[in-house]
Every structure is written in structure tokens, then in C-alpha cells.
N, C-alpha and C positions, 0 to 999 in steps of 0.2 A: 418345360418352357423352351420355346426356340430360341437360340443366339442367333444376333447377326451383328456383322458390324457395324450396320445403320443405327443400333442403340445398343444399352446394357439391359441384364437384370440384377438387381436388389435383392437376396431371399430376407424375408422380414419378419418380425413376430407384432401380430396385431396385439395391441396391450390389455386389448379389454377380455379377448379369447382366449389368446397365449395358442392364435391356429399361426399356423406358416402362411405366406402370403408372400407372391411375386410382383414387386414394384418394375414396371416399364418403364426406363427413362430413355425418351426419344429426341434425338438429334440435335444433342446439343454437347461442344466436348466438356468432357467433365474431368475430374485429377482422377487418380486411382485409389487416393487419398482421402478423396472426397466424404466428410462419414454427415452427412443430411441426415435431418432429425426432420422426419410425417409426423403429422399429427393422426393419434392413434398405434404408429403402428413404431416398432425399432426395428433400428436394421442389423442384423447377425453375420452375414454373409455376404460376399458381391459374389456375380458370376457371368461371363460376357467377357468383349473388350471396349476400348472408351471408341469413341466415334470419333476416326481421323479428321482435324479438320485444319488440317496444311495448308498455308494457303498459296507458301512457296512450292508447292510440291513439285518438283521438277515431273515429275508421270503425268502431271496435267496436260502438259506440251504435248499436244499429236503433229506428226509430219505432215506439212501441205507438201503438194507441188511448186516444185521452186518458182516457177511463175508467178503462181497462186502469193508469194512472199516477196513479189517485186512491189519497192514503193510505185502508188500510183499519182500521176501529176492531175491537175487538174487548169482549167485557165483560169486567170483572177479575175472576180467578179468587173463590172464596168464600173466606174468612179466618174462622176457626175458634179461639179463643182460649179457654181455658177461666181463668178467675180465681177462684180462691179467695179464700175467707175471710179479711179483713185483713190483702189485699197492698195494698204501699205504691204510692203513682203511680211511682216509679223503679222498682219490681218489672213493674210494669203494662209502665210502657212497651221493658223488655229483654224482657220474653214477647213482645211483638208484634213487635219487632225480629226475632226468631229464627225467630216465626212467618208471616214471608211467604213466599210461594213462590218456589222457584226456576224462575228462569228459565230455558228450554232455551236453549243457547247456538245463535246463528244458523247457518243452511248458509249457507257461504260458497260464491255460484256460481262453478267455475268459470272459469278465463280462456280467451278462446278461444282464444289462440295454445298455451296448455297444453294442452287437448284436442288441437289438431293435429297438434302435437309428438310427443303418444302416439298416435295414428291413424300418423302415418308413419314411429314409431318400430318399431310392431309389423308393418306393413308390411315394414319392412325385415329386422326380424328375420325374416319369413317367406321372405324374397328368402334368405337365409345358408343358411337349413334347406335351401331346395331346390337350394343352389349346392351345399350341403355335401355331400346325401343324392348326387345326381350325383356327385360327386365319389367318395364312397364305394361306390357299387354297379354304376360303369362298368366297372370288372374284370369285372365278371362276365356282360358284353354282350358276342355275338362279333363283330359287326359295330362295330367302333369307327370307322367312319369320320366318322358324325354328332356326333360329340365335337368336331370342330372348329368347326363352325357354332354352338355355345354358347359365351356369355361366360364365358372361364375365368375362377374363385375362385380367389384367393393367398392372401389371409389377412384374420383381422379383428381390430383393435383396440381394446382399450376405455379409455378412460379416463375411470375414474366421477372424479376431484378434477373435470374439468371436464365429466362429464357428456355428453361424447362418445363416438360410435361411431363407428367408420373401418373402414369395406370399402374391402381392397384387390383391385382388379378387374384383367384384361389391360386395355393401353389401345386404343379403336378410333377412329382418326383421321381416319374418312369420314363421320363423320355420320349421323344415323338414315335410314334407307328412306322413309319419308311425306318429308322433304326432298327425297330422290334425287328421288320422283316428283312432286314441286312443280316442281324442276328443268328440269321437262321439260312442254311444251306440250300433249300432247296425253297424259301419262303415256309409260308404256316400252315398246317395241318387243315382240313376242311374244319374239323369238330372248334381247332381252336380260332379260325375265319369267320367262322357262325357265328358263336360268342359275339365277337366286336361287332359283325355287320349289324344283329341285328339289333344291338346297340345305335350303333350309327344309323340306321333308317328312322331310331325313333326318335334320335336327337334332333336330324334333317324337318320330319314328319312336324316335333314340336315348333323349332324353328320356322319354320312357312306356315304352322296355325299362329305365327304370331306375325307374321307378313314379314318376316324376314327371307332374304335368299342368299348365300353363302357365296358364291358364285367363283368360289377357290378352292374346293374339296378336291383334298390330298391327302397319301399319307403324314407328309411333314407337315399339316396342321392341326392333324388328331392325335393328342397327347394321350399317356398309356398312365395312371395311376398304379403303381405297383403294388399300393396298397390292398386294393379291390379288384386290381384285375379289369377296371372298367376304362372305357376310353371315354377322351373330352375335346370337343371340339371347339377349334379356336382359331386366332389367327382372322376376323372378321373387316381386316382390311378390304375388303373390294364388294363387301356384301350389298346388297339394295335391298330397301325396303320399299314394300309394296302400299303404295298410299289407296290404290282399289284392286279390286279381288281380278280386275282384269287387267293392272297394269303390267306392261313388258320394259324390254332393257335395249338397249342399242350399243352401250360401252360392248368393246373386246377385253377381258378384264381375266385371267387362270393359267394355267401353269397346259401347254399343248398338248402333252400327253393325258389328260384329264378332259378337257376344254371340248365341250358338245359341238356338233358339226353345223348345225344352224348359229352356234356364236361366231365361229370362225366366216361362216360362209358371207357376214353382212345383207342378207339381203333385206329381210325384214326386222323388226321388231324381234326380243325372243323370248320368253316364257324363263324366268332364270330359275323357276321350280322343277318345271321338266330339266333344264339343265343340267341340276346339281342332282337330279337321277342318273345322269350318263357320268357324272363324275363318280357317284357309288360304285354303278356297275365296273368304273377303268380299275377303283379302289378295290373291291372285291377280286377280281383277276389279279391284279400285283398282289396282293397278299398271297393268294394259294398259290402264281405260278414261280412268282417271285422277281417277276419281268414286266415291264409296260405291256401293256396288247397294241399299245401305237407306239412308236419308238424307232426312228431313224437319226441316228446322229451326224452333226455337223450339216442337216439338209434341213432348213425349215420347211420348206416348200415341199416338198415330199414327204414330211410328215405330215401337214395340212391337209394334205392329198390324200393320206391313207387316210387319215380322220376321214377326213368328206365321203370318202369310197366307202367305210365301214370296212378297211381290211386288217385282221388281224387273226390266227391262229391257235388254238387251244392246244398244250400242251397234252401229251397222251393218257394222261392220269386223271385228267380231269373225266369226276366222273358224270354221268349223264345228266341227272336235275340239277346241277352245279350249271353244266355247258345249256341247257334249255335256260337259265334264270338268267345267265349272263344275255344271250340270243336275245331274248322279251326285253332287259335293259337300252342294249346296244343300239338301238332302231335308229337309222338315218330319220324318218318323220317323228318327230317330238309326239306328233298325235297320236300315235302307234304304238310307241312307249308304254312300258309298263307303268302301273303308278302304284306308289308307296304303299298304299293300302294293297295291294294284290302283291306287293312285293312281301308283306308279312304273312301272306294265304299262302305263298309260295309249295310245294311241297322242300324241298331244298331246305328252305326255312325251318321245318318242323323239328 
């Protein structure tokens, strides 16, 4: 499971299975001490930190220009009194009492830790929908075997007294994929790259026969079961789901180094299934080279640039139907693009 500081995780034992299970609780602060009792499941373990939510925090403060921090004046409204004929100065002065304007009550800005709260709350609500809608329309895929490469949904929790959400997740005990391949010196071996990819094409493959689209494929969102050696895809914050076989997307939503060059570019609609093909293919290259194939630091714009161009370099080891699978992935035209199906005919693949 990923940490982040935007929420914790829970490790838990379902009561009725006695499997492990990872509870999500998002953005909301909690003690450390905190021991909540799910229905269904106990909790054994914590693992995370609690979710900062200072609301003195002195870090909040950013520098304006001192200008920018001058009070501004402004002219007082115009005051209008009408006085009749032999009113008294106590008459005088409750007409002008009554007659001053009201004041518009201030906007209060914002706290930021409120704003991000709601940024990763509805995040997550989008992670549920697309756990859910899977969960709901995988009957009806005949190939179930990419089911497993997905982070199974158990259940979700609410409780509004304290303002909490709790997704209850499978639990995955190996750690994300960008770790695995930190792990490792030179990234991962082709034979043991194969393994996962084509894992992962079949999980992608299931996920879009269920009109899901992922539209954040990374390594930090494909967990590694240590037990099986198998990966699990997760992390379905930003995913869309496809309401007709021809719908597209227009959100900018993944991680640049991954992120297909028709999302970037805005100009049309975009197909978020071709997409999250260009994400395997960035995913396969990090893995064996051990390096982004798009990657400029500190330069957004020039990384944008190199996406959009299609430039990137193969490392000298890379061997031939590896560099041709990648090449048929990588296509600036989405329509050009390999697809999933031709990506497991692959020879590479075999």
C-alpha cells in the first residue's frame, strides 16, 4: 500500500476470514492512539502518518510583495438622510443610525489544509466509483483472468460524527513497483519485466472490458505481492469511466513522465484507453532501464516538449523486440498506437 501524508493506513484482520486487509482513512486528523473498531474487520497494526491539520501553521504564510501587503483605503459609501421639518436632534441622530450602510460580511479565505482535504477527499471518492463500477461489471467480462492484477474493493466506511472515510482494500505486502525497481541497480532484468508487464497489460485489458480507464499508470501505483510475485494495480484516483464505448476525456489528470502526449497537448477530446497504453509502454522502459524515457528536471515545459516530440533514447542493452515493442507503444498518434491485444501477440511477449 502507498503512504502519503494526505491519509493513513490501518493493517486489519477481517473477522469472518482472519485475511489481512488495508483500511484507508482519508483526510481527516486522527490521534495516533486512535484504536476504531470496523465492523467486520479488527485492527492489528497502523502504518502511515496522521494527516497535518495545523491550522496555525506558521508554513501557511507565503511572502507577497510588500505592496501587495499595503492596507488598501477605499471612499465611504454616500449617506443619504432625508430630515424633515421639526425633527428633534434624538430624531436626527436614530435616522442616521439606521441610515448607514451595511456592510458586506468578509470572504473568509479558505484554509489550505481544507482545500486539500477536499482535493484528496474527492480523489478518493473517484478511486471507490472506479473500484466499485469493476467490481460491478466484471461478471460480464469473459476473460476474468485480469481481475486478479487489480487491487480488490471490500468495503467503505463512513463516519460523518468524525468526518472520516475508510476504504477497505486487499492487503499488498511487497511494496510498490518504482521501489522494487530502485531496488535494483541497474532496474529489472527483461525475463523478470516480462513477468509483470504482461501481468499488467492484462489487468489494464480487464479494466477497460469493464469501461474503466486508469489514467495514472505508474510505477508507484502497481503494488508487488511478495507472496505471488504478482503485481496489483491500484491507486484509481483519477480513473474515468467510460459511460459509451465511444466516450473520451478532456481532464489533464498523471504523473508527466507517464502522461500520453495527446493529454498533455489539449486539443481534443482523448481516448483514456489509448492513453494508459502509453503509460505501460513509459512503465516498461523504467522498469528494464531503470530511468524515465521522458525526464527533465526542474523544467516542466521541456518535459512537455519532449513528451509531445516523442524524444527519448534507449539504453544500449536494450535488446531488439524489447526496442521495436516499446517503438509500436510510444506513437505520437494514439491511432497508430499499438493495442493491448497486439501487444500480447507481441514477439517480445512470448
Amino acid at each position: 500500500m502507498i503512504i502519503s501524508n494526505n491519509f493513513r493506513v490501518k493493517l486489519a484482520k477481517h473477522k469472518a476470514t482472519e485475511e489481512l486487509v488495508a483500511i484507508k482513512i482519508i483526510a481527516v486528523p486522527v490521534d495516533e492512539d486512535d484504536d476504531d473498531e470496523f465492523e467486520g474487520v479488527e485492527v492489528v497494526d497502523l502504518v502511515g502518518d496522521d494527516y497535518d491539520d495545523d491550522d496555525d501553521d506558521d508554513d501557511d504564510y507565503s511572502d507577497e510583495d510588500e505592496s501587495n501587503n499595503q492596507i488598501q483605503y477605499e471612499e465611504p459609501a454616500a449617506l443619504t438622510i432625508t430630515v424633515e421639518e421639526n425633527t428633534s436632534r434624538t430624531e436626527f441622530k436614530e435616522k442616521s443610525k439606521t441610515s448607514q450602510p451595511q456592510q458586506e460580511p468578509q470572504k473568509k479565505e479558505p484554509n489550505r489544509n481544507q482545500v486539500l482535504k477536499k482535493m484528496h477527499f474527492e480523489v478518493v471518492q473517484q478511486e471507490i466509483m472506479g473500484l466499485k463500477h469493476i467490481s460491478k461489471m466484471k461478471q460480464t467480462v469473459k476473460d476474468q483472468e485480469g481481475a486478479k492484477y487489480i487491487v480488490k474493493f471490500i468495503d467503505v466506511v463512513e463516519d460523518a460524527a468524525k468526518q472520516k472515510l475508510n476504504v477497505v482494500l486487499e492487503y499488498i505486502s511487497g511494496g510498490d513497483l518504482f521501489t522494487v525497481i530502485e531496488s535494483e541497480d541497474f532496474g529489472l532484468s527483461e525475463k523478470r519485466a516480462r513477468h509483470y508487464f504482461r501481468q499488467m497489460v492484462k489487468g489494464v485489458e480487464f479494466m477497460h472490458n469493464c469501461n474503466v480507464c486508469h489514467r495514472d499508470l505508474k510505477p508507484e501505483n502497481i503494488l508487488v505481492d511478495e507472496e505471488t510475485d504478482c503485481v496489483k494495480i491500484g491507486d484509481f484516483g483519477h480513473c474515468g469511466i467510460l459511460k459509451r464505448d465511444d466516450s473520451k476525456f478532456t481532464t489533464v489528470c498523471g504523473t508527466f513522465n507517464y502522461v500520453a502526449p495527446e493529454v498533455l497537448a489539449q486539443e481534443a477530446p482523448y481516448d483514456g484507453r489509448k492513453a494508459d497504453i502509453w503509460s505501460l509502454g513509459c512503465i516498461l522502459f523504467t522498469m528494464i532501464a531503470g530511468i524515465y524515457p521522458f525526464d527533465i528536471e526542474d523544467d516542466v515545459q521541456a518535459l512537455v516538449q519532449q513528451v509531445m516530440d516523442v524524444k527519448y533514447e534507449f539504453p544500449p542493452f536494450f535488446a531488439p523486440k524489447l526496442k521495436d515493442l516499446i517503438k509500436q507503444i510510444l506513437v505520437r498518434d494514439p491511432d497508430s498506437r499499438i493495442t493491448l491485444e497486439q501487444i500480447q501477440n507481441h514477439p517480445w511477449m512470448k
